[in-house]
N, C-alpha and C positions, 0 to 999 in steps of 0.2 A: 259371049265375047269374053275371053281373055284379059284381064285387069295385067298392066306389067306392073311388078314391085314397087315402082316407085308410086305409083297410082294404087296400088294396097298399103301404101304407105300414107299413102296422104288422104284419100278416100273418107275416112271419118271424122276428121277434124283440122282446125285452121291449122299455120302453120306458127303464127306469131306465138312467143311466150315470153318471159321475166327477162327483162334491162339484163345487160351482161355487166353492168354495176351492182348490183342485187346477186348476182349470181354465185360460187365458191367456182376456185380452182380443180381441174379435173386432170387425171393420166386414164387415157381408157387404150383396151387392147380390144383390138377386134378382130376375132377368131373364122374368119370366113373364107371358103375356097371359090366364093365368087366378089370378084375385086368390083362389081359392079353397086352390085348392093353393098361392100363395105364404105364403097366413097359415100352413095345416098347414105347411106347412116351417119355418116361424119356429118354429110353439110346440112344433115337434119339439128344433130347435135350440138353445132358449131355455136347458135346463136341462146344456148341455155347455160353456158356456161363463162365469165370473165376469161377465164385463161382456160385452152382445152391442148390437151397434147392428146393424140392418136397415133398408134402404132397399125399395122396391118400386120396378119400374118394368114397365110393360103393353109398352113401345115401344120401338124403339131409340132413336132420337130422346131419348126419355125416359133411356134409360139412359147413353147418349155424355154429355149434361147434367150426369150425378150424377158419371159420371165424371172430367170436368173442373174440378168444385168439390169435390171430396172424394177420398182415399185410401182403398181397401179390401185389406182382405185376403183376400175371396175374392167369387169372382164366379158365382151360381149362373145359368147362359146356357141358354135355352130359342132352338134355332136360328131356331126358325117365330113369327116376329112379326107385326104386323098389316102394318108397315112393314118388313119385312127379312125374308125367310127364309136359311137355308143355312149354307152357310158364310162366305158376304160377309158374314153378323150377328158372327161369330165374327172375321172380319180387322178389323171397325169396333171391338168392340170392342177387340179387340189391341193393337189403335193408340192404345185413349186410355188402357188399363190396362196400362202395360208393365211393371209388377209385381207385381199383382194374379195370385192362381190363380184361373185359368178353370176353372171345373167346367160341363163341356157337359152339357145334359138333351135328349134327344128320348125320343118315344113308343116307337122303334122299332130294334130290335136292328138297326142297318146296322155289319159289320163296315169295311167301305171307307170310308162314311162315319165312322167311329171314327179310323180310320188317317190320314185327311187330316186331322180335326179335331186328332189329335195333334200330328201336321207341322205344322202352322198355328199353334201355341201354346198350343194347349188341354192340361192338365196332367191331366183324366182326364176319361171319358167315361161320362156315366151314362144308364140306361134306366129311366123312372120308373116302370114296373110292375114291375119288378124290383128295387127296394131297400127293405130292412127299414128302423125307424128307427135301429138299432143300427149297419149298415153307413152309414147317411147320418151321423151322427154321426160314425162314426170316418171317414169319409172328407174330412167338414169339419173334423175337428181337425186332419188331418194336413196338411190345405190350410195351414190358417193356421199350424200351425210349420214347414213350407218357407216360407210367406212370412216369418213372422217371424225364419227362418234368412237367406233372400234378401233381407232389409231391412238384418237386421245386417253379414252379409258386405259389402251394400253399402255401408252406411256403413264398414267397414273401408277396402273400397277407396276412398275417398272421404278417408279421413286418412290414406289411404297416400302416395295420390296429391297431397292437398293438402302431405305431409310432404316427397314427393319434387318437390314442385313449386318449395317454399321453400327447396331448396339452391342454393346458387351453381352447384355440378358440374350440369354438363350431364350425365346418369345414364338408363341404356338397360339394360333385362331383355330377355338372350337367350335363345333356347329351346335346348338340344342340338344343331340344327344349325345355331346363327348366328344365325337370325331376329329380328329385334328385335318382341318382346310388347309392351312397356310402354318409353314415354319419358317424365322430367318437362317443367316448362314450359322451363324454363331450354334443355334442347338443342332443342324446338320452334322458339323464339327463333331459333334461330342460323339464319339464312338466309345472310349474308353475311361470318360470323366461321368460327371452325376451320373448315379443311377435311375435319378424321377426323371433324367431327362431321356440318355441311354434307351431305354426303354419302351418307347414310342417313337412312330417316325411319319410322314404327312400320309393321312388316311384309315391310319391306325384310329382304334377306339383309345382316347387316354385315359379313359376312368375306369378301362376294362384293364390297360397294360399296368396300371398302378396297384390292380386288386389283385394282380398276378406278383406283384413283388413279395419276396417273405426276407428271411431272413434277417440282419438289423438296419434293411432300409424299411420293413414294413412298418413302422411305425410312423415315420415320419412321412409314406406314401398314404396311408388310412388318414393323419392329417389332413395331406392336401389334396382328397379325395372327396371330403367332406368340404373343405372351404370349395371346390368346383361344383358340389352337388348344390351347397346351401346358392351359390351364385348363380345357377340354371334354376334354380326352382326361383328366386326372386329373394331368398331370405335375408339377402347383405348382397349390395352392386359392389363392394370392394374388400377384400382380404389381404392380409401381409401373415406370413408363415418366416418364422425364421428356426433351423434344421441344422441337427449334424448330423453327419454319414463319419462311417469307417468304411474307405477300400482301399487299395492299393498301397496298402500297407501304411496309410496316413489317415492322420482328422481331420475333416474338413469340415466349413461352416458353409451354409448355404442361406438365400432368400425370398423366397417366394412370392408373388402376387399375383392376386387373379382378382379382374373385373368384368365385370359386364357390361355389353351394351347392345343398343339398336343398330342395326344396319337394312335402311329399305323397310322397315317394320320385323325385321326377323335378331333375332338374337343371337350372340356371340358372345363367347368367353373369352377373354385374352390372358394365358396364362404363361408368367416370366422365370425365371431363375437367374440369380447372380451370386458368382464365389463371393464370398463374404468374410476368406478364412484372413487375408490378412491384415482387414477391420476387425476382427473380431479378437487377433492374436495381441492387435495394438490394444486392444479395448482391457482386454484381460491386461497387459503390461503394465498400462495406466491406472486402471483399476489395483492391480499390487501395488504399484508405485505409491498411489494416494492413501491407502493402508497402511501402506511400512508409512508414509509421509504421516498419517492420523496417527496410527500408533507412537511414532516419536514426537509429535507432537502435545500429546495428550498425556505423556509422563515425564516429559523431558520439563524442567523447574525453567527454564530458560524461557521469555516472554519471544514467539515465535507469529510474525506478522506476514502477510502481505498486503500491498499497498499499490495502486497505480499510480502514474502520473501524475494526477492532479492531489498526490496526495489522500485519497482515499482511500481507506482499509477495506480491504477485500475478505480477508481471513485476520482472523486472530484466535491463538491456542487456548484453550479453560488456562495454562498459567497467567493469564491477564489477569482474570477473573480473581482467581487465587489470591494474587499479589497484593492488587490493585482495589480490591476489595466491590470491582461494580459487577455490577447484573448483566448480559450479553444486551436486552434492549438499552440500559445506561450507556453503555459505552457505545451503541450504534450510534445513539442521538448525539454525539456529542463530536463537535468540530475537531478536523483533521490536527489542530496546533494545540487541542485545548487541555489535553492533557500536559504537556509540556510546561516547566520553569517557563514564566515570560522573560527569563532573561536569555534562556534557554533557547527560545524561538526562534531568534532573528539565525542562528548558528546551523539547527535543525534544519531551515527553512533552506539553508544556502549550501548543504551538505545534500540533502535532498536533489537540491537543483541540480550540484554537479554530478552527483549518481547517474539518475536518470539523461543529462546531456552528454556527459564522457561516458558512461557506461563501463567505469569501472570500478572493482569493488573497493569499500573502505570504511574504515571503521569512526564510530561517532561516541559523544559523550555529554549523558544529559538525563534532569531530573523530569521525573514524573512523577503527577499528584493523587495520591490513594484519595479512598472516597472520603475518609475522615480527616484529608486536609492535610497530610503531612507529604512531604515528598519522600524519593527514595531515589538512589545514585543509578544509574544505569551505563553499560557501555555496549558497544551494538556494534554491529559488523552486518554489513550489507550488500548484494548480488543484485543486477537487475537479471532480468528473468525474458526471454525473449520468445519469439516466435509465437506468440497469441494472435487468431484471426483476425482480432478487426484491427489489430496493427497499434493497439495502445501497449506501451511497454507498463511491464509487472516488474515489481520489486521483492523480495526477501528480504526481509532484517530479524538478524536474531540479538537478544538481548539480554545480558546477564546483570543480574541484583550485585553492586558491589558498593551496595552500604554499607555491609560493615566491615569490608575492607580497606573503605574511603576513612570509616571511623577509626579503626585500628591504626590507618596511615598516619592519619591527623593526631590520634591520641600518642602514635609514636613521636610523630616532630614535636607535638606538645610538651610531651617527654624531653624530649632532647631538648627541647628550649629551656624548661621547668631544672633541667640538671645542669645545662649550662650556666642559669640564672643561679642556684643554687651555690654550681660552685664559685660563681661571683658573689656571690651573699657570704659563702663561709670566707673566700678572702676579704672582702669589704669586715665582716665579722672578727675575722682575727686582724685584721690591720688596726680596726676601730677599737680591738679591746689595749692591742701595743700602743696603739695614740693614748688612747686614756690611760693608758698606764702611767707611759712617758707626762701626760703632761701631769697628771695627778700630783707628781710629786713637785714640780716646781710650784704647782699652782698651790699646796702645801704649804711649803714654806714663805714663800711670797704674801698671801693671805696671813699666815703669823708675822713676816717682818712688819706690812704693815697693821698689825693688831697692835705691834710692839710700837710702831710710830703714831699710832691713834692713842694709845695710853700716854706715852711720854709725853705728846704734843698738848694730853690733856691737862698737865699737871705743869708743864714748862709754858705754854701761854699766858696762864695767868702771871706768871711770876714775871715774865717777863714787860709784862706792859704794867707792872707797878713799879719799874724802872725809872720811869720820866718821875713820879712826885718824889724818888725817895732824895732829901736833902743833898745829900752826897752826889747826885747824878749833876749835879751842876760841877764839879772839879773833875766830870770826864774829862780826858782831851775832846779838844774841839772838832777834832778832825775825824774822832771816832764819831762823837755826835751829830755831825754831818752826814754820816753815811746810815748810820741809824735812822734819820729824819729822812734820808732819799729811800732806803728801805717800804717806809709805807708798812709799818709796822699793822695797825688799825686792818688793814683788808688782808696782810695776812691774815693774819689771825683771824678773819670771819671765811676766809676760801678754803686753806689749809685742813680744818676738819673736813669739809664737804667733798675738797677731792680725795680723801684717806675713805671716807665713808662709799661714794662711786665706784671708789677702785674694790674696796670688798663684795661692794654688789655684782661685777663685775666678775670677781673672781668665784662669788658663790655659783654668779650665773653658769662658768666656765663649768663649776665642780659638776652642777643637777645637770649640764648640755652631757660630760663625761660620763654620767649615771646611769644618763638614759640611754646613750648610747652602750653601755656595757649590756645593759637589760634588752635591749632592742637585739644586738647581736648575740643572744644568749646562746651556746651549741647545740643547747639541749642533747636529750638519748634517743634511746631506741623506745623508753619506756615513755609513758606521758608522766607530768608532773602535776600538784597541785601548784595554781599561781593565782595572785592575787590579780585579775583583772584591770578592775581600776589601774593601778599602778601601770602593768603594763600597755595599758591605752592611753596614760599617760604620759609615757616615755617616748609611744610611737608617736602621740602629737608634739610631743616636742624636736623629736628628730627629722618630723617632715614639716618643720614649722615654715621652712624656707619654702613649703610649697603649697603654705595658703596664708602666709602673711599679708598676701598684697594682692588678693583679693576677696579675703574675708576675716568677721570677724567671727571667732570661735569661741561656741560656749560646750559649759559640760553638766553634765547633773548624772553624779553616780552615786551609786548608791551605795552609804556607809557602811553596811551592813550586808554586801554581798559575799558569800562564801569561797572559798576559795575553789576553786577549776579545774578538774584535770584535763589537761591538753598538753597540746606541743606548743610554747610558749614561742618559740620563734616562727614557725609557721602561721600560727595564730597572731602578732607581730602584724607577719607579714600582709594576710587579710586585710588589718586595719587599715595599714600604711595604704593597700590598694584601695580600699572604698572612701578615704579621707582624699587621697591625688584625684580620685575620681570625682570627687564631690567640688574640688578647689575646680579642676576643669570647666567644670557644666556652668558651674558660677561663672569663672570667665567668660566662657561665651555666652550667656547668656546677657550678660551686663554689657560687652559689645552688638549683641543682635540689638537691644533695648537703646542702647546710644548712652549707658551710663557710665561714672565715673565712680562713684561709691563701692563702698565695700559690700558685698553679699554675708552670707550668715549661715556656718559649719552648726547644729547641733550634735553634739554625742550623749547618749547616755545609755546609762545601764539600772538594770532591776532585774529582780529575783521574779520567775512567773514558774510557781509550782517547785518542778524538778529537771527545769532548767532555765539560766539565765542569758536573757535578751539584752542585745547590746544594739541599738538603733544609730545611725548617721543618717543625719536629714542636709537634707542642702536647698537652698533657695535658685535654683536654676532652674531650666524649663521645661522640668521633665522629660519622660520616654516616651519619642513618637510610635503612636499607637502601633506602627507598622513593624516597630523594631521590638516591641515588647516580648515576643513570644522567641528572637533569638538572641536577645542579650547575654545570655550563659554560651551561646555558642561558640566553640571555641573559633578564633582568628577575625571574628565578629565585632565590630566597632563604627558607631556613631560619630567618633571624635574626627577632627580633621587630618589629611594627610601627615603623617611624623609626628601623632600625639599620641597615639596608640598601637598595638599589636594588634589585639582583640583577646589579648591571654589571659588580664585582670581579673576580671571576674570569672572565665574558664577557671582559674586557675584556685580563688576564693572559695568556688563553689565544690571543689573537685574538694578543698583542703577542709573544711566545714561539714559535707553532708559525709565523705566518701573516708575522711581520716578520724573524723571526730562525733560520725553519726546524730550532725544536727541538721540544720537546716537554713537556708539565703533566701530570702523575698526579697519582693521590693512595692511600694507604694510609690505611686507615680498619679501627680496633677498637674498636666499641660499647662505651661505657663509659669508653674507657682513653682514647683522642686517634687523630688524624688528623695525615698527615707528607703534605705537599705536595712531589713532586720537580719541578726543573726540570733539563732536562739543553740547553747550549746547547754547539751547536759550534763549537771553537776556529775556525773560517773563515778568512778571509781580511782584509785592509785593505779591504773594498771596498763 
């Protein structure tokens, strides 16, 4: 008895199978010139799969059609059509279904025919009186999840390829022995650029097309011939090659990397190229750039920084070093301000600020402290610096030494102060010697009228107060004797000598104040003179008496027997007069700091020490705070209150003493108690 299809259909097995919740989405074509057995196949199918779309087609014709307008995921193929039979139904549709599972149906167990249909594309082969609905089931699910496996895979490849397509690197998958599997677009492209790339194209050998290079890419080809060898054999999973070529009538730089890896358990090489030339053009730019930058930095005298934001130094030139006299680790450890004046700072700190926040250039002025403690003048001019990756702005400052043209500066207004003063000295000098001229002479004669009124008064006193006992003095008139007894004879004659005798004191005092004064403003020459010391230290206290009478009392202890000096007698003078107004000073305020009203206490003296003599001024004031010690000579330098000094006094002393008369200015100083200035000058010569 004759089984009908549908009962060879069903004959082996139930009909029920997998929840259509459970089930994948299906498009099936079904390829049959009997629409009878195409519906049983549908409504076999219907309940295996969630969503099923089925097409029919009788004919090839028909089914190449649905083909080319639609995507399926399985293709049920009846060889014997009205229009196609064999296997040429099975290559046609191959052709329009290239991913599509072919499931073959014929009537009739041909093993051969099975075998070619396999080789041909066909993914299984069925015999239609031979299949339950249970096996046509599970042979269409497993259709559509290979296809729906072979769709996804595909699409991976597909954003593999689109990923490796969008890199710059030119990017090649080798197989184990070299072969190139897979290239992006980018090395496709290169028809006429690299030659390591040029050279090879997918399925070629690369390790064979690389040994085939000569010319002056073979070197750089033997390179990365050996990094792909040593990476197949296991010796390094990663390499970087970096290469230059000559062609096309230019130099170029290039990159190479190859790695390794597993895929499935099988191995592969990934090997890349990337132009390089103009990183490498910049690299060289920059590289010159910080050469010529090292080179002028490293002979240029000029102290050359940079610095960020926060004030940190980044670079500094060996003239630091130089200068500044520290070590490269001294000067790292040491805070961004610390070299700086502290008065210096607060200036620096707020110059800095505006650099870096207006970011424009500009120039700064300020000392900085050598390792031995001295400072040195500096002026600077300063750039910020931009475009640094991580977005912190850079500075430059360059800095030039102008100490000794700050001292030159200073020594010049010094000058011009010391010449102004001077020429107020020679007029005060000639006016003072026209005053003592002028008064010398009346003070002359005046002094002898009254010598002549002291002698007379001495010799006419007596006589006259033996007037009252002589006899006769009783027949004056009465009227004279009246006025003689209103007279007050008696206290003249005891006042009279005493005011004649004041008045010469006075005049004498006149003559020694004119003396001194002559001596004090002496023109002196070109040549120095011998002078008697004493003497003129004497003259100078009494000319600047008005400027420590009333706040000190002044002693002297000179020495009888000191030799006479060669010096500039007015310049020398001049010294005195400064370290004695200096001395009256300190005492005033010292005796106001104290709350006192008494007089303080000027010593001067002189002595002979060897082969040259030392003249000391001590004063009772409160010495030199330790901080000012070290620049008291300095010129424009002064402890005293606003409008009591210049700072030029002692500049000026010491300039006149060490630098005109090759001796020497100290000073002894005890907090509290006073300061003793020595001067020690050499007995020299006339000359």
């Amino acid at each position: 008895m004759v089984r009908s299809r549908e009962d060879a259909l069903t004959l082996n097995g139930p009909s029920c199978g997998p929840s259509a919740s459970d089930t994948p989405a299906a498009s099936i074509l079904v390829v049959e010139d009997d629409p009878q057995f195409a519906d049983l196949l549908q409504r076999i199918l219907m309940p295996q799969f969630g969503e099923l779309v089925v097409a029919t087609a009788q004919t090839l014709a028909e089914a190449l059609e649905y083909l080319r307008r639609q995507v399926f995921s399985l293709v049920f193929l009846d060889l014997n059509l009205p229009d196609s039979r064999g296997l040429a139904t099975l290559d046609a549709v191959r052709a329009e279904a290239d991913h599509a599972q072919i499931l073959v149906m014929t009537g009739e167990a041909d093993e051969e025919l099975a075998l070619q249909a396999m080789r041909r594309g066909a993914h299984d082969y069925l015999v239609k009186g031979r299949l339950s609905s249970e096996a046509l089931r599970r042979v269409a699910r497993y259709g559509v999840e290979r296809h729906l496996a072979a769709m996804e895979l595909m699409r991976s490849r597909l954003l593999l390829q689109a990923g490796l397509d969008a890199l710059a690197h030119a990017l090649a998958v080798l197989d184990p022995s070299g072969r190139i599997l897979l290239v992006n677009a980018t090395w496709e492209r290169q028809e006429e650029g690299n030659p390591l790339v040029c050279c090879a194209r997918k399925g070629m050998s690369y390790t064979e097309a690389l040994a085939a290079l000569d010319g002056g890419h073979g070197v750089a080809a033997v390179q990365l011939r050996k990094c792909i060898d040593e990476a197949l054999a296991g010796v390094r999973d990663q390499h970087t090659l970096d290469y230059r070529l000559e062609f096309s009538g230019r130099e170029s730089y290039f990159s190479a990397s190859v790695v390794r890896f597993f895929s499935q358990g099988c191995l592969h090489v990934v090997v890349s190229h990337v132009d390089i030339t103009e990183r490498k053009r910049m690299e060289m730019r920059l590289r010159s750039t910080e050469e010529l930058f090292t080179l002028i930095s490293e002979h240029v005298l000029d102290l050359m920084a940079i610095i960020d934001d926060s004030g940190h130094s980044i670079y500094s030139s060996p003239s630091y070093f130089d200068q500044l006299g520290y070590e490269r680790s001294e000067l790292e450890s040491l805070g961004s301000m610390e070299l700086f004046h502290p008065e210096d700072r607060p200036k620096a700190l707020e110059s800095l600020d505006r650099l870096f926040r207006e970011g424009v250039s500009m120039g700064m002025s300020y000392r900085l402290r050598r390792k031995d403690g001295a400072y040195r003048d500096y002026e600077a001019n300063s750039v910020v610096i931009p475009g640094f990756p991580d977005g912190r702005k850079r500075a430059l400052i360059v800095a030039r030494d102008v100490t000794e043209r700050k001292q030159s500066e200073r020594e010049r207004s010094m000058m011009e102060v010391q010449l102004r003063q001077a020429q107020k000295l020679e007029a005060i000098g000639q006016l003072a010697a026209g005053i003592a001229h002028e008064i010398n002479t009346p003070t002359q004669y005046i002094g002898d009228n009254i010598a002549f009124l002291r002698d007379g008064l001495k010799d006419l006193l007596p006589l006259l107060g033996e007037l009252p006992a002589d006899p006769e003095f009783g027949r004056i008139e009465s009227g004279w004797r009246a006025r003689w007894e209103a007279l007050d004879f008696p206290y003249l004659a005891e006042e009279f000598p005493q005011a004649v005798r004041q008045s010469l004191e006075g005049v004498q005092r006149v003559t020694r104040i004119v003396s001194a004064m002559k001596d004090f403003s002496h023109p002196g020459g070109a040549a120095k003179e011998r002078v008697d010391l004493n003497r003129a230290i004497e003259s100078t206290l009494t000319v600047s008496r008005n400027a420590w009478k009333y706040v000190a009392e002044l002693e002297t202890d000179f020495d009888p027997d000191l030799p006479l000096v060669a010096c500039f007698p007015g310049e020398f003078n001049q010294v005195i007069l400064n370290l004695v107004v200096n001395a009256a000073h300190a005492i005033e305020e010292a005796q106001a700091a104290r709350g006192l009203t008494g007089l303080g206490r000027i010593r001067v003296q002189t002595r002979r020490e060897a082969d040259d003599v030392e003249v000391r001024i001590e004063d009772s004031g409160n010495g030199i705070p330790e901080g000012a010690q070290s620049r008291i000579f300095e010129p424009f330098f002064t402890t005293k209150a606003v409008g009591r000094g210049t700072g030029q006094g002692l500049f000026i002393a010491r300039s006149v003493v060490v630098e005109k008369h090759g001796g020497s200015l100290a000073f002894e100083t005890r907090p509290g108690q006073g300061t003793t200035f020595i001067i020690r000058m050499p007995l020299g010569a006339e000359t």
